[in-house]
GUTI-496638 format. One line per 4 residues: number of its first residue (from 0); their letters; for each residue x, y, z of N, C-alpha, C, CB. Coordinates in Angstrom, 3 decimals. Last residue first. Glycine has a CB too. Layout:
BEGIN
NUM	a	X/Y/Z/X/Y/Z/X/Y/Z/X/Y/Z ~ ...
//
This chain:
BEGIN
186	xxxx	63.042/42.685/-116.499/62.709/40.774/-116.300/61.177/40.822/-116.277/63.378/39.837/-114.484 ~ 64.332/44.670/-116.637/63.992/44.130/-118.722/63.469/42.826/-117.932/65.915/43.736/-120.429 ~ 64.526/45.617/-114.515/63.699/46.152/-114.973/63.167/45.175/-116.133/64.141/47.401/-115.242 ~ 67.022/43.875/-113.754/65.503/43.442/-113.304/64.656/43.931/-113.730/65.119/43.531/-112.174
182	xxxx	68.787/45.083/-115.685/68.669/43.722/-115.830/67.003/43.252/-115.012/70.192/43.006/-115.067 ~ 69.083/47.682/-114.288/68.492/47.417/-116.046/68.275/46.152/-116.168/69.551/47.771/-117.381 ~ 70.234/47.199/-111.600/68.705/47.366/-111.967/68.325/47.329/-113.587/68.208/48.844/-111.369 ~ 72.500/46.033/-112.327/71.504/44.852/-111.594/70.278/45.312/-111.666/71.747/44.498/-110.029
178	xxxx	73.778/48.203/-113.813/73.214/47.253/-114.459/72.313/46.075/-113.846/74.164/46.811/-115.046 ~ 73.776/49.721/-111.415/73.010/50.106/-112.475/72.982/49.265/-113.115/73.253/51.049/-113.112 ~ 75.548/48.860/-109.725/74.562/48.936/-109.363/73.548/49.025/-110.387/74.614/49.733/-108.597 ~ 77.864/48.416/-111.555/77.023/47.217/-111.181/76.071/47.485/-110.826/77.367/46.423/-110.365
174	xxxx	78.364/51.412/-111.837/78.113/50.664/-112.828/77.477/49.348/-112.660/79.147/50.558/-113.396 ~ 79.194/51.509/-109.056/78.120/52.437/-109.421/77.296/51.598/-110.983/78.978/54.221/-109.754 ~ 81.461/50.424/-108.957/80.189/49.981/-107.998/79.052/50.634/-108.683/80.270/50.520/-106.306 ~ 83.055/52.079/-110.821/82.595/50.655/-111.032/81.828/49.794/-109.987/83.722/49.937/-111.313
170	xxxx	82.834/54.617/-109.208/82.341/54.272/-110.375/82.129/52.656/-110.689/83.212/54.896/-111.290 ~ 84.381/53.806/-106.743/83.168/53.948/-106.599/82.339/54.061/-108.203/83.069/55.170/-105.639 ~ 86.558/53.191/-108.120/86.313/52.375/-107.729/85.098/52.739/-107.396/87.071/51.944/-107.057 ~ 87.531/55.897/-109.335/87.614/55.120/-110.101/87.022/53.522/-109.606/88.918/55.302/-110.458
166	xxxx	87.447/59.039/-107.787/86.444/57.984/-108.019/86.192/56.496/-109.257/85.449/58.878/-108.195 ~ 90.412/59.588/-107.570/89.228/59.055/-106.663/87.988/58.587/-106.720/88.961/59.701/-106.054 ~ 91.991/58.768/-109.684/92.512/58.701/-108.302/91.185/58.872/-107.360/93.700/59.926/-108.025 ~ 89.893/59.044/-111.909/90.687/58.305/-111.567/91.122/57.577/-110.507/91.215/58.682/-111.795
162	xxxx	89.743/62.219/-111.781/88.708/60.965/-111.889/88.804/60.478/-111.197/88.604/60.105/-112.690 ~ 91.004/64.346/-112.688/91.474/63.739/-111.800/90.036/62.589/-111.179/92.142/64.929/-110.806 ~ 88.158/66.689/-113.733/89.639/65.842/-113.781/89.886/65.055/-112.454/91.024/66.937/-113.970 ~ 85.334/64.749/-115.043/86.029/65.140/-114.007/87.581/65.383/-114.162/85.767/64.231/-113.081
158	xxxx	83.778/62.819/-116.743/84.036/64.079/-117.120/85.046/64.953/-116.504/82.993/64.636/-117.058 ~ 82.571/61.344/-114.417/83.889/60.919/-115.374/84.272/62.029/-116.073/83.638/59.754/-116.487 ~ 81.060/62.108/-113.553/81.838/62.054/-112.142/83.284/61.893/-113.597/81.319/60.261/-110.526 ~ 79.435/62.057/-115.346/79.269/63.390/-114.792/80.747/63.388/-113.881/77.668/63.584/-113.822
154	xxxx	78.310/59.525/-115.796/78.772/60.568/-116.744/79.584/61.146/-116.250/77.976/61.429/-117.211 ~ 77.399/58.669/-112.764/78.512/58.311/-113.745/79.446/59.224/-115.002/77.856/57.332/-114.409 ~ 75.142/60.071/-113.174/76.183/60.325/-111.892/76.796/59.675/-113.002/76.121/59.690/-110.077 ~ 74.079/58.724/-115.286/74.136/60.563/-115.346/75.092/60.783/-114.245/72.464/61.558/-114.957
150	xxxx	73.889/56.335/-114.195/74.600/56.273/-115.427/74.733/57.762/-116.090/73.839/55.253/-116.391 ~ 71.755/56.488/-111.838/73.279/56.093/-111.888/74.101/56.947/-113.176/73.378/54.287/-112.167 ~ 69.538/58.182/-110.511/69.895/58.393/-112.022/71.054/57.784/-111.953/69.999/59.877/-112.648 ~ 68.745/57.957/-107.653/68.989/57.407/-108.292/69.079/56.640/-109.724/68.904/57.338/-107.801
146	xxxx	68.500/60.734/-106.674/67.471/60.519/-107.630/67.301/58.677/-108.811/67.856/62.006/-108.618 ~ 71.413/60.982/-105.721/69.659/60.545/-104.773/68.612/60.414/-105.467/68.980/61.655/-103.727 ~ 72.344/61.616/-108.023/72.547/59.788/-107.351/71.288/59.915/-106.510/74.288/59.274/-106.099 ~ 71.617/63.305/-109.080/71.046/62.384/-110.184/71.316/61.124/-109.029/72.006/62.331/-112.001
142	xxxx	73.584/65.108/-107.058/71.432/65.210/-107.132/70.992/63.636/-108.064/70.570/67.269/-108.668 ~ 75.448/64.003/-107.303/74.795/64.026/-106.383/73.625/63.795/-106.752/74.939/64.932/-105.766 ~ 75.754/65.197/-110.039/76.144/63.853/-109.952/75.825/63.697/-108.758/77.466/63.461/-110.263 ~ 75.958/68.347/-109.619/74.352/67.332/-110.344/74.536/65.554/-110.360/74.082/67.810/-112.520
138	xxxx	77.883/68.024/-107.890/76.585/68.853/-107.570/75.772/68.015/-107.874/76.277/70.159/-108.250 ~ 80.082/67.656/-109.399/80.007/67.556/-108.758/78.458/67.154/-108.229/80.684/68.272/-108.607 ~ 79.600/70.089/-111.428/79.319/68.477/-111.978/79.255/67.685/-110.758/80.594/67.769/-113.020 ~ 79.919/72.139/-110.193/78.790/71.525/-110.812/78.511/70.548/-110.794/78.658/71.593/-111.715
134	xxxx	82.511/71.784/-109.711/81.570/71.311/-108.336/80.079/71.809/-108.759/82.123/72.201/-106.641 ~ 83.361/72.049/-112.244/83.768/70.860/-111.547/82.653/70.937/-110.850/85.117/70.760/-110.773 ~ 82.580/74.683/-113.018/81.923/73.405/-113.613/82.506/72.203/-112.707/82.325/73.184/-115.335 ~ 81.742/77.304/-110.576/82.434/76.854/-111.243/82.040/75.308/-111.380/83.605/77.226/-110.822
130	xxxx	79.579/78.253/-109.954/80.007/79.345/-111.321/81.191/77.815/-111.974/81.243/81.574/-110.609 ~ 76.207/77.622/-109.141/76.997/77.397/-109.222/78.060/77.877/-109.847/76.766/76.772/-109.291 ~ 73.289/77.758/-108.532/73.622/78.771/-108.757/75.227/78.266/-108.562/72.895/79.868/-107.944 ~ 71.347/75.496/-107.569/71.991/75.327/-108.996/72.472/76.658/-108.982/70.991/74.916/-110.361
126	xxxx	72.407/73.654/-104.818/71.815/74.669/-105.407/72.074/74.855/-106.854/72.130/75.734/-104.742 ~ 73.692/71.823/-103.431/72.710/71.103/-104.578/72.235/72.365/-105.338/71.246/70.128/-103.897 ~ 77.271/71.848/-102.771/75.892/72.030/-102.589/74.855/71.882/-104.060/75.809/73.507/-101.919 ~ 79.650/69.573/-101.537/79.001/70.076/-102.743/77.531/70.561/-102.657/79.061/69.034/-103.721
122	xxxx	81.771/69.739/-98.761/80.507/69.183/-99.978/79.820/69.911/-100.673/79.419/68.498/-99.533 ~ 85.168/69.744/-97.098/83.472/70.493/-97.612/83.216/69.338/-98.537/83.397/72.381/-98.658 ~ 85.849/69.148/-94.096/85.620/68.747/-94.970/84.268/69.557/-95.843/85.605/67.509/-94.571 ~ 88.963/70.714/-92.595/87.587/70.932/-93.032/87.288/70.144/-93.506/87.228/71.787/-93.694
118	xxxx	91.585/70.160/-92.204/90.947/70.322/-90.892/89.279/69.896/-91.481/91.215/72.138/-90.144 ~ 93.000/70.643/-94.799/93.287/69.515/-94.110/92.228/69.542/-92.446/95.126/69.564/-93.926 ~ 92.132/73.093/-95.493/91.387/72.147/-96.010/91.790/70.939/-95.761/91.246/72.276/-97.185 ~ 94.077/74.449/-93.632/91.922/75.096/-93.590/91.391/73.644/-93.914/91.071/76.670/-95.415
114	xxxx	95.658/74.277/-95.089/96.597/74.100/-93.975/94.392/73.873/-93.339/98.241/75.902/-93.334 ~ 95.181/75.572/-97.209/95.853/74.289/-97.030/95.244/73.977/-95.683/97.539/74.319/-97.079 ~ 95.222/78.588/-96.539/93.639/77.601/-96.666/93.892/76.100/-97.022/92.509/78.199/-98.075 ~ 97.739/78.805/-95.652/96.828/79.033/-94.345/95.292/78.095/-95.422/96.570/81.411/-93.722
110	xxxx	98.787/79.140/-98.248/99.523/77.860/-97.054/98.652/77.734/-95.869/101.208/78.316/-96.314 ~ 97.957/79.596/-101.106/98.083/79.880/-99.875/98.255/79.136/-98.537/97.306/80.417/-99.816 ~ 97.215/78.370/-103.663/98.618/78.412/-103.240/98.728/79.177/-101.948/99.511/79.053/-104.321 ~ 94.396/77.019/-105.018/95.252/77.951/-103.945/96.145/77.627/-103.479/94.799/78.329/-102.941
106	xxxx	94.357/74.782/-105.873/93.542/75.661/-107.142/94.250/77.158/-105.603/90.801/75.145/-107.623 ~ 94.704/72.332/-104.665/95.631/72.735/-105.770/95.109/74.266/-106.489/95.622/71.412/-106.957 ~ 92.961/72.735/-102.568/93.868/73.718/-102.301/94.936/73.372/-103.909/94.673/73.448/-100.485 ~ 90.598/72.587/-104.192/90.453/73.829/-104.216/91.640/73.913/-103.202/88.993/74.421/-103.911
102	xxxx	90.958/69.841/-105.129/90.825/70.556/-106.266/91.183/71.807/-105.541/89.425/70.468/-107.059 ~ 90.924/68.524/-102.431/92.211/68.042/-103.019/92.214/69.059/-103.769/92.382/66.657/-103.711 ~ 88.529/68.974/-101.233/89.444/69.610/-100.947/90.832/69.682/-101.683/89.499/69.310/-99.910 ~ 87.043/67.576/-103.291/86.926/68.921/-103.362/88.078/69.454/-102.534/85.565/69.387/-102.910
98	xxxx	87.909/64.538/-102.566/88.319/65.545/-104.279/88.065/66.862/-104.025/87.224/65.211/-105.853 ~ 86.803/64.547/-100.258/87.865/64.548/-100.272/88.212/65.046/-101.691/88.279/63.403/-99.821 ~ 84.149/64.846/-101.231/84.329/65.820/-100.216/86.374/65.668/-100.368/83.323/65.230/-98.382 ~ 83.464/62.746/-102.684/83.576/63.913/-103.426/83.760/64.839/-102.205/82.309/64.234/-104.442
94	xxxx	84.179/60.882/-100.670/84.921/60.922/-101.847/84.888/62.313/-102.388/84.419/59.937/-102.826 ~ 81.811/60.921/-98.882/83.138/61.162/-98.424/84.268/61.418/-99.547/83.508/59.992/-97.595 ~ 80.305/60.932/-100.669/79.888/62.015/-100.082/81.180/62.155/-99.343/78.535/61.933/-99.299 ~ 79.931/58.395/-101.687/80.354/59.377/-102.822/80.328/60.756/-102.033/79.245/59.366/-104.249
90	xxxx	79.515/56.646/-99.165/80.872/56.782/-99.839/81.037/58.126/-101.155/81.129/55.157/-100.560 ~ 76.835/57.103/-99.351/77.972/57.340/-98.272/79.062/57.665/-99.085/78.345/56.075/-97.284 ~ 75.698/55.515/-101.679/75.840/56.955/-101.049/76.776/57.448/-100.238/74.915/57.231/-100.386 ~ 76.913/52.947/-101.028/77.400/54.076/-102.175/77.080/55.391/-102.074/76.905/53.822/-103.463
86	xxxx	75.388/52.640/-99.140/76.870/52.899/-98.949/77.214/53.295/-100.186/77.757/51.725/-98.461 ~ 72.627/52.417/-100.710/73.179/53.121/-99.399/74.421/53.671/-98.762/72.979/52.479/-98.667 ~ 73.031/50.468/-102.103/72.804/51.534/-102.732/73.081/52.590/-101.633/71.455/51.525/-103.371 ~ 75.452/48.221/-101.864/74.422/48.497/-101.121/74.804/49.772/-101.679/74.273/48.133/-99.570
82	xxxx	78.160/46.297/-102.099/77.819/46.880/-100.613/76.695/47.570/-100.227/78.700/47.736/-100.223 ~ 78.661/43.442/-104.037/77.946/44.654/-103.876/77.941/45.046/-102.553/76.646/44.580/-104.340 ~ 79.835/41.049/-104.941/79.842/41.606/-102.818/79.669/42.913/-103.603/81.812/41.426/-101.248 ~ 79.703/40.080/-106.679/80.490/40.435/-107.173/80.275/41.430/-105.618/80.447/40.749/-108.794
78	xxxx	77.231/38.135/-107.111/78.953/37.480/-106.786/79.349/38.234/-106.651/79.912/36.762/-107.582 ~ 75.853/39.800/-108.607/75.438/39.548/-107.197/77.178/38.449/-106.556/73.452/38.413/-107.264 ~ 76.802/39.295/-111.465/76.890/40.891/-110.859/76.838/40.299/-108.725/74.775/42.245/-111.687 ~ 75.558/37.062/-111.310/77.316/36.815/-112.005/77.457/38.351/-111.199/77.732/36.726/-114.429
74	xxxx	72.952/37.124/-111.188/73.554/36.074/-110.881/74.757/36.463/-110.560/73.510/35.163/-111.752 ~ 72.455/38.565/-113.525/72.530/39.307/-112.550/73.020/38.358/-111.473/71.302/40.010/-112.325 ~ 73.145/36.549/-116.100/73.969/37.957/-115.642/73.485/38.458/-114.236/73.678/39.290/-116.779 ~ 70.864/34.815/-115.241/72.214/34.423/-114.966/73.308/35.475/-115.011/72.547/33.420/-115.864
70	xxxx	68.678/36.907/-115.961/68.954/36.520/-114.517/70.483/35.624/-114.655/67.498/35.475/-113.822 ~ 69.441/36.937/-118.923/69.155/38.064/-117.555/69.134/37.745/-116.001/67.729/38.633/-117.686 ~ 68.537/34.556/-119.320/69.822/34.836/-119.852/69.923/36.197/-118.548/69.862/35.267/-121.861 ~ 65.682/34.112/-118.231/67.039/33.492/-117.777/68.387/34.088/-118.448/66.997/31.930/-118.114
66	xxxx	64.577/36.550/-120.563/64.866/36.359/-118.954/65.885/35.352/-118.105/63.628/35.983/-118.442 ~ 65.408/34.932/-122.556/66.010/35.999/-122.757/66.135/36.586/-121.066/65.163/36.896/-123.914 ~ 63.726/32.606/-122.639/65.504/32.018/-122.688/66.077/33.569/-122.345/66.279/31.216/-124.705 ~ 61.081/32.638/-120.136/61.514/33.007/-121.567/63.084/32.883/-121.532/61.008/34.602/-122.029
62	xxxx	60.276/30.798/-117.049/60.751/32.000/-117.609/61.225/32.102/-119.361/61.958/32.296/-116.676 ~ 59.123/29.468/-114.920/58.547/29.129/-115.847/58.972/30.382/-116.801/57.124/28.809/-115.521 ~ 60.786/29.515/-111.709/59.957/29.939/-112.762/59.831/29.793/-114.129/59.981/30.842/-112.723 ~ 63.771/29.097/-111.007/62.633/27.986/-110.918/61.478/28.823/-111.722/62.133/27.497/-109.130
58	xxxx	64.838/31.272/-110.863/64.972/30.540/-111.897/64.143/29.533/-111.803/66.142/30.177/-112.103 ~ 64.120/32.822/-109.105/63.173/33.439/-110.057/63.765/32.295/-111.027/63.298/35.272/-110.492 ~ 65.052/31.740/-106.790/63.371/31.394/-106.781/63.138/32.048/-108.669/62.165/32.694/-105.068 ~ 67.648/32.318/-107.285/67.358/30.825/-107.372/65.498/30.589/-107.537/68.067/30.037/-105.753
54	xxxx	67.395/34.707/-106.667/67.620/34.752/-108.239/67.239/32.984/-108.004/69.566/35.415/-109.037 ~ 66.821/34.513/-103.868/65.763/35.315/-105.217/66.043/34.636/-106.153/65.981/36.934/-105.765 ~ 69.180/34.316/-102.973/68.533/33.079/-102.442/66.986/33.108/-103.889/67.967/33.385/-100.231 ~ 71.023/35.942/-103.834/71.152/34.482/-104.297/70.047/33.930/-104.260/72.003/33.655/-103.598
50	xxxx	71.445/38.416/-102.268/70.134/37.961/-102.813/70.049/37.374/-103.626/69.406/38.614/-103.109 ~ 72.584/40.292/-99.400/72.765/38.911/-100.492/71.319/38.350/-101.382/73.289/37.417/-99.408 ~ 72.498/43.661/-99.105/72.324/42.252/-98.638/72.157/41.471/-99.886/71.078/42.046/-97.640 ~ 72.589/46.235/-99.590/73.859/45.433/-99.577/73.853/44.144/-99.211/74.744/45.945/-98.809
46	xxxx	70.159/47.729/-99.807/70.542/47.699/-98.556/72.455/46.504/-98.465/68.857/46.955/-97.663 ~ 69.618/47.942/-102.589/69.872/49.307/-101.679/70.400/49.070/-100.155/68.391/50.156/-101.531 ~ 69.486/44.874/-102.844/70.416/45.506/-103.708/70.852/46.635/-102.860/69.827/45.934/-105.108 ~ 67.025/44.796/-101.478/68.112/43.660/-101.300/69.775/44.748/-101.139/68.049/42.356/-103.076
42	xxxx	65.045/45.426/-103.223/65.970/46.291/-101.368/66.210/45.664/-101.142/65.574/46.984/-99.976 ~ 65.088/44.599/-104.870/65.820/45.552/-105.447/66.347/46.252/-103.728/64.762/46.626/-106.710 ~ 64.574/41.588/-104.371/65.520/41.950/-104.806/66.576/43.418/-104.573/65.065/41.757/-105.765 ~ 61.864/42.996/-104.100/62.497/42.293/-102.770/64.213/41.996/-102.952/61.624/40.656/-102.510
38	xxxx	61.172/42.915/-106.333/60.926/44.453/-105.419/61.992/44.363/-104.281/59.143/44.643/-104.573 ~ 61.257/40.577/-107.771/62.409/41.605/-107.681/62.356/42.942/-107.255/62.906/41.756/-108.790 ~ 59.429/39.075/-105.971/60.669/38.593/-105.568/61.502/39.974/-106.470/60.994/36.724/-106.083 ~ 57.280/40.743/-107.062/57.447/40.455/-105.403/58.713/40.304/-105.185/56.748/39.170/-104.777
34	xxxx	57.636/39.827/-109.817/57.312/40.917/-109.372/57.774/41.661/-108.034/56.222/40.762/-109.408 ~ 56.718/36.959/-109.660/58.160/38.033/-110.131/58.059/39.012/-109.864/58.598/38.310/-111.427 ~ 54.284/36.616/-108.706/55.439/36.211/-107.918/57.094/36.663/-108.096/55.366/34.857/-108.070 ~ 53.094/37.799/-110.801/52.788/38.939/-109.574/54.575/38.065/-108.170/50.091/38.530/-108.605
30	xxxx	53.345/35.763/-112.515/53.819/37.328/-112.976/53.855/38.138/-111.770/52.751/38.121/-114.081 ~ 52.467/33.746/-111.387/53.945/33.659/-111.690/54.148/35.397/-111.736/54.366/32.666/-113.343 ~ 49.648/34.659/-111.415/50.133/33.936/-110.082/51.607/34.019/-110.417/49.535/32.241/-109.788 ~ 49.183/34.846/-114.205/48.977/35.993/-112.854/49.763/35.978/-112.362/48.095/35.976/-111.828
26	xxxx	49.487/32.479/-115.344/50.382/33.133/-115.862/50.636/34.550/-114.720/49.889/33.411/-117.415 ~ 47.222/30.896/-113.671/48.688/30.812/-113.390/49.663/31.779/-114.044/49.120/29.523/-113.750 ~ 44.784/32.187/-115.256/45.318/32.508/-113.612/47.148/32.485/-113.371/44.564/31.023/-112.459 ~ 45.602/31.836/-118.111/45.804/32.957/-117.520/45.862/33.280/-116.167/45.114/33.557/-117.916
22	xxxx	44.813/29.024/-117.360/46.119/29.677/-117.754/46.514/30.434/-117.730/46.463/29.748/-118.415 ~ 42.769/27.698/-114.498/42.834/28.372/-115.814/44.276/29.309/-116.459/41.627/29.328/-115.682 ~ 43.410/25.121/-112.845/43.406/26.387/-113.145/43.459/26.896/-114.176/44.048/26.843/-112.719 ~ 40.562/22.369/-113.493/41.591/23.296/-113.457/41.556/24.275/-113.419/42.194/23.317/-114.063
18	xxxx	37.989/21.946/-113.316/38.641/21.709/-112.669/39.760/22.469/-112.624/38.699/20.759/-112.768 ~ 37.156/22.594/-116.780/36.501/22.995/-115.387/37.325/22.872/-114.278/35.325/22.197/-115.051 ~ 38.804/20.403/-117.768/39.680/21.824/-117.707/38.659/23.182/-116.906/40.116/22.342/-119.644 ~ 37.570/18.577/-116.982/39.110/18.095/-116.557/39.906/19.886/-116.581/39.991/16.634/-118.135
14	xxxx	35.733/18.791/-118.308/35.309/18.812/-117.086/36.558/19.023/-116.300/34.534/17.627/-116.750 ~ 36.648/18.419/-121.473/35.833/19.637/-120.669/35.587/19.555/-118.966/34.256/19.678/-121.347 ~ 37.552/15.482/-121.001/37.832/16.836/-121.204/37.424/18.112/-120.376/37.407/17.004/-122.297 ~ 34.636/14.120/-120.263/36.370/14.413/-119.348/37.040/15.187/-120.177/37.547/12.967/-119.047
10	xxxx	33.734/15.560/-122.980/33.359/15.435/-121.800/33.689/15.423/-120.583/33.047/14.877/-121.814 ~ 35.332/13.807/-124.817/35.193/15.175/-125.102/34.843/16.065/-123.667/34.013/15.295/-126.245 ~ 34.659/10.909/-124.256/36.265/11.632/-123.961/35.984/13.357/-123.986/37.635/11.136/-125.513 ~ 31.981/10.986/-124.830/32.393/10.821/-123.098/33.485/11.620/-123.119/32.842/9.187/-122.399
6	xxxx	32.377/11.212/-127.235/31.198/12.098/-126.613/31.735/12.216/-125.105/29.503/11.306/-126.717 ~ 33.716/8.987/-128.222/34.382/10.342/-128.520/33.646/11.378/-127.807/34.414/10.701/-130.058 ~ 31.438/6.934/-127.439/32.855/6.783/-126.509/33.198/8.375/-126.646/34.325/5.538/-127.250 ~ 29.098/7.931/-129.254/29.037/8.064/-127.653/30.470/7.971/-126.955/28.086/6.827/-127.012
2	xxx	30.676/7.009/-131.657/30.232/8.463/-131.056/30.485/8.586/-129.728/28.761/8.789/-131.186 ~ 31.273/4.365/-131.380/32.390/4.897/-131.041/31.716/6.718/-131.181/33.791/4.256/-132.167 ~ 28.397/3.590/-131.100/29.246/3.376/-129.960/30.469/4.278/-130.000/29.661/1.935/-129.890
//
């Protein structure tokens, strides 16, 4: 008797895990749902829109202590009214246009190309035949941002003189931006 009983239980068993989803399905089903939600995240991020509503779906998930630790930092970054990979573009194009004029009339004492670089706005071209290193650096801190290389723009913009006074706030956008993506990449 108590065979046959351990025979039955063994039995609902096995039938109980016929029925079910199988573990590796669900592990799929979560992995492809992370996935989705931080693609959806990340043009969240490029476009400056709010994306609380994600990080709440990715904490409900069935996640490792090192991923939640990662998502509560990106949590803490997303508070922080990001404006969007987009307007950072923008903005480094009006910035480094205004530093270039600032550099090349301190760099001329002629009162007529003053007088040129309050009317004009120049930008930095992408060509690599460049002589002088500022609007190099300039240059390749562009190219690495549409390539969105942050932390090489970054370098590059810091190396700079006169930093500071203009790109000292678009750098620390730049820096969030880049860590909200190292943080979703490691999720």
């Amino acid at each position: 008797k108590k065979l046959k009983k351990d025979l039955e239980n063994i039995s609902s068993f096995i039938t109980s895990l016929k029925n079910s989803r199988p573990i590796d399905q669900d592990f799929q089903v979560q992995s492809r749902q992370m996935e989705n939600i931080i693609e959806l995240i990340k043009l969240k991020i490029s476009n400056g829109s709010n994306f609380n509503e994600e990080i709440e779906l990715l904490e409900k998930l069935e996640l490792s202590e090192e991923n939640l630790s990662n998502i509560e930092r990106l949590s803490i970054l997303a508070s922080r009214n990001f404006q969007g990979l987009n307007k950072l573009k923008i903005d480094y194009d009006q910035i480094s246009s205004d530093y270039l004029n600032h550099y090349y009339s301190k760099k001329n004492k002629n009162k007529f190309i003053k007088y040129i670089f309050n009317i004009i706005s120049i930008q930095p071209n992408l060509n690599s035949n460049i002589e002088d290193e500022n609007v190099l650096k300039l240059s390749l801190a562009k190219k690495n941002l549409l390539e969105n290389n942050m932390a090489q723009s970054i370098r590059l913009l810091a190396s700079l003189k006169d930093t500071e006074y203009f790109f000292s706030q678009w750098i620390i956008r730049a820096e969030n931006y880049d860590q909200m993506i190292k943080l979703l990449n490691k999720l």
